[in-house]
N, C-alpha and C positions, 0 to 999 in steps of 0.2 A: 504494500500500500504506500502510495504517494506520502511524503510528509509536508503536513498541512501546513508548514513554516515555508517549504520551498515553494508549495503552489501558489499561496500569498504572493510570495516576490516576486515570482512570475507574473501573476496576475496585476501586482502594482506595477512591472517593469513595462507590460504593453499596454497599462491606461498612460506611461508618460509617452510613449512611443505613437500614442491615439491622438494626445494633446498636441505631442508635437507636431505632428504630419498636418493637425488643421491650421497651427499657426505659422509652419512655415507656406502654405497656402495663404494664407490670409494676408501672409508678410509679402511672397512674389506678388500677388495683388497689386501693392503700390509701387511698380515699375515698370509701368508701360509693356514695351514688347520686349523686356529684357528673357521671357520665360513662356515661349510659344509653346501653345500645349500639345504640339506634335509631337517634342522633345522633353516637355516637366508637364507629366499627367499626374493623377494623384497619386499614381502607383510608386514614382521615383520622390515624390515628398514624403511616402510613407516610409518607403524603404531608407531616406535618411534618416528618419526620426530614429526607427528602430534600431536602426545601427549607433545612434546618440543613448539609446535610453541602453539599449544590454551595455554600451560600452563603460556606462558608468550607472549603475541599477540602484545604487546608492543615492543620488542626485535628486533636486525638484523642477518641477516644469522649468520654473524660471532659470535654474543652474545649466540647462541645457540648452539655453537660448543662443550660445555664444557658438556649441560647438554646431548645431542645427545650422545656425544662417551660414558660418565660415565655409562650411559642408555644400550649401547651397552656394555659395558665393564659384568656390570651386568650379562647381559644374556651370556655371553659367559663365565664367572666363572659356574654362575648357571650349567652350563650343561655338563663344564668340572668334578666340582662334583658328578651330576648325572651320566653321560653314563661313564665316563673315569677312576672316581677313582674308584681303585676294592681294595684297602686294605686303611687300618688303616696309611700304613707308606703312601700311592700314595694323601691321605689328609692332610697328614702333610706337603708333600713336595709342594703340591698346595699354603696351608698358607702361610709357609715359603721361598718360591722362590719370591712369589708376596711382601711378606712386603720387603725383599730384594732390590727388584726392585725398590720400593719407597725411599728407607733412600740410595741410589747409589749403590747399585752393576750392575757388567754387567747382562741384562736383559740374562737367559739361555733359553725361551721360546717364542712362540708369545703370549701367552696372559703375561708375565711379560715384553716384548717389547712393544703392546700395555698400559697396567698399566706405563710405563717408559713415554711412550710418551703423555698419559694423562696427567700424574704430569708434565712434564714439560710444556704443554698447562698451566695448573693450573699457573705453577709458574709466567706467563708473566701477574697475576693481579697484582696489587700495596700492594694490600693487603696479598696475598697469604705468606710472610715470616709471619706474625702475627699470620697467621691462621693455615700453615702448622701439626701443631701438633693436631688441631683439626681436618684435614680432615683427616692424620693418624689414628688418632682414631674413625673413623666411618668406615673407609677400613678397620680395624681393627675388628672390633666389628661385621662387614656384615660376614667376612671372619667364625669368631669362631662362627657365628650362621648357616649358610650355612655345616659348619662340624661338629655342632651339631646335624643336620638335617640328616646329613648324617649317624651317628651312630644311632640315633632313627630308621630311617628305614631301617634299615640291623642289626636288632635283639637286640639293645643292648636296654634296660628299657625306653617302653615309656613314655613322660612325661605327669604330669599332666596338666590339659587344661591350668590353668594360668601359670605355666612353660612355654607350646608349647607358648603359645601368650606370653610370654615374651623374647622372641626369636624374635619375627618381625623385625628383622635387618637384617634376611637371605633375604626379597625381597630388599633389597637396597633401597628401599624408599628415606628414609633419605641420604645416601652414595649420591644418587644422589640429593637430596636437596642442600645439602653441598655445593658438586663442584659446582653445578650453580651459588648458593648465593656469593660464591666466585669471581668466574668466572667474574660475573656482577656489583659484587661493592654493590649488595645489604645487605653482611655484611662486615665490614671493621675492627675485632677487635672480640676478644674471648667473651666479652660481649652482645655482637650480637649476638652472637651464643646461648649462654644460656639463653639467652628471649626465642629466637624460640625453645629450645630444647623442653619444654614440648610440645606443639601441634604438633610441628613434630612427637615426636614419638607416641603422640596419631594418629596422621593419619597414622602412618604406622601400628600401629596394626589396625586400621580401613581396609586396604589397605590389607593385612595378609590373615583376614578373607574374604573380599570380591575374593580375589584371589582364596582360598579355594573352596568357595561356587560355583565359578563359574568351577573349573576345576578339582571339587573333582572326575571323574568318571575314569577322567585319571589318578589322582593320585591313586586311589585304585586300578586299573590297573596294576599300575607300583611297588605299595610297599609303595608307597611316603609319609609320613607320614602330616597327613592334620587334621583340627578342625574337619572333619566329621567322616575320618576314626579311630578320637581320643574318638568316643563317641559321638560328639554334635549332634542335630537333626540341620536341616538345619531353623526350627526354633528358635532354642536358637540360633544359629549363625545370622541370622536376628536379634534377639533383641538385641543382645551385640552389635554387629554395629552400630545400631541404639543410643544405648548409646554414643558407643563411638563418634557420629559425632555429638550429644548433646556435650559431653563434648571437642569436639576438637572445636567447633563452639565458648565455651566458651572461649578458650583459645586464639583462635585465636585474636578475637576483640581486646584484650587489645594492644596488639600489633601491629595493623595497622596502628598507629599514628605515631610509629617509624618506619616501616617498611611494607610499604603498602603493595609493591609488593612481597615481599616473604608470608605476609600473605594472600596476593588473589591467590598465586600461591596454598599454603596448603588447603585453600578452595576449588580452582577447582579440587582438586585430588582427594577429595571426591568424587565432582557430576560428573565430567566429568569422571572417572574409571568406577562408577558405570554405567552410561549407555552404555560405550565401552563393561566392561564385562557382560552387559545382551545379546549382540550379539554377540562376537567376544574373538579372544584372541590372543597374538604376536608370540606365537610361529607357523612356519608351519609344517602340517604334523604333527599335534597332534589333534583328535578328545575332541571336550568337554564334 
C-alpha cells in the first residue's frame, strides 16, 4: 500500500505544477505575438510548470514564479533565433536588445519587455544586488551560444563534437538554475554560485545531449545543428551521458551539505528529463 505521506506530496506537487501552467498562460498573455500558439499550447506551459514544481516539490506557487517565467523566457529566445532571425545582423540585434533590457534600457520588444520584467521579478530577492552580475553573465553566455548555434546551422564551419558540447549554455539549463537559486534564497552570495558552477554545467551538457538524442529527427529536418547530425552515433551519445551523470553525481555530493536543495534540484534534472524525454517533448507541433 501506497504511503499516505508520499501520495500527499505528490498530490501537493501537481496542484503547484496546475497553478503554475495557468499562470504562466496568463503571464505569455501580456506579450503580444511573443508566444504563437502553434508553438506555446497549453501543453508546453504545462509541461514547464511540472518540471518547476517536481524540481523543487518543496516550494510555493509564488517560489516558483522565477524558475516558471526564466523556463518560459528560454523557449521563447530559442525560437525567436530559430524561425525569426534570417540574417547575421537580425542575431545580433536579438543579443543586443535583450542584454539592453537587462542593464535599463526601455524594453523595444516583447520578448526584451518580458526579459525586463523577469529581472525585475529577480531583483525583489534580498540577495539578487550581490548576485546580479552573475545572472548577467549566464543571460549572457545562453544568448552567444544560442547565436552560435545559429551560425553553425546556416552554413558557416561546423564545430567539432567537444566544441558543439561546449556550447550547452544554448539550452539555458543553467540560465535557469541561476534565477531560481536566486529567486529562492538558495544562493545568497557569488561564492554560492561557484560551488554549484561545476555540476551545473556538467548537467547541462548532460541535459544538451539528452535533448539531442531525443529530438534529433527534427532537428535534421530543420538544418539544426545536433551531437547526431555532428557525426555521433546515438550510441556514443548514450555513453558520454552516461559519463557525464557519473561525473555530475560526483560533483554534486560534495555540495549538498551546503546547499541541499539546489543540489537535489541538479540531481532531479538528470532522472526526471531523462524519463520526460523518452516520451514527450515541450514544444507543440513538432514531431520527435
Amino acid at each position: 500500500m501506497n504511503d499516505p505521506g508520499e501520495l500527499f506530496a505528490t498530490g501537493r506537487t501537481c496542484a503547484l505544477a496546475v497553478a503554475g501552467g495557468r499562470d504562466l498562460e496568463r503571464c505569455a498573455a501580456r506579450y503580444d505575438d511573443l508566444f504563437p500558439r502553434e508553438s506555446f499550447d497549453s501543453g508546453l506551459y504545462g509541461s514547464l510548470a511540472m518540471a518547476g514544481a517536481f524540481g523543487s516539490p518543496w516550494s510555493s506557487v509564488a517560489g516558483l514564479r522565477a524558475v516558471n517565467r526564466a523556463s518560459l523566457l528560454v523557449f521563447a529566445v530559442d525560437r525567436l533565433f530559430d524561425e525569426e532571425a534570417a540574417s547575421r545582423d537580425d542575431v545580433a540585434a536579438l543579443t543586443e536588445t535583450c542584454l539592453a533590457a537587462v542593464a535599463g534600457s526601455a524594453p523595444v520588444s516583447p520578448v526584451t519587455r518580458f526579459l525586463a520584467d523577469l529581472r525585475a521579478e529577480l531583483a525583489t530577492a534580498p540577495a539578487f544586488a550581490a548576485l546580479e552580475a552573475d545572472w548577467h553573465d549566464r543571460l549572457e553566455r545562453m544568448l552567444a551560444a544560442m547565436a552560435r548555434e545559429w551560425e553553425w546551422s546556416r552554413g558557416g564551419d561546423k564545430p567539432a563534437r567537444e566544441e558543439y558540447l561546449a556550447n550547452a549554455d544554448s539550452s539555458g539549463a543553467l540560465f535557469i538554475a541561476v534565477s531560481h537559486w536566486i529567486y529562492t534564497g538558495e544562493v545568497t552570495a557569488p561564492g554560492d554560485l561557484a560551488r554549484l558552477r561545476a555540476a551545473g554545467e556538467t548537467v547541462q551538457r548532460y541535459l544538451r545531449l539528452l535533448n539531442d538524442l531525443a529530438t534529433h529527427r527534427r532537428e535534421s529536418a530543420s538544418g539544426d545543428v545536433n551531437a547526431l547530425t555532428l557525426g555521433m552515433t546515438a550510441d556514443e551519445v548514450s555513453a558520454r551521458m552516461a559519463g557525464l551523470s557519473s561525473e555530475a553525481a560526483a560533483l554534486i555530493e560534495p555540495v549538498r551539505g551546503d546547499h541541499p536543495r539546489a543540489a537535489e534540484y541538479l540531481w532531479w534534472q538528470i532522472h526526471y528529463s531523462a524519463g520526460f524525454y523518452g516520451l514527450s517533448d515541450f514544444w507543440a507541433s513538432r514531431e520527435l
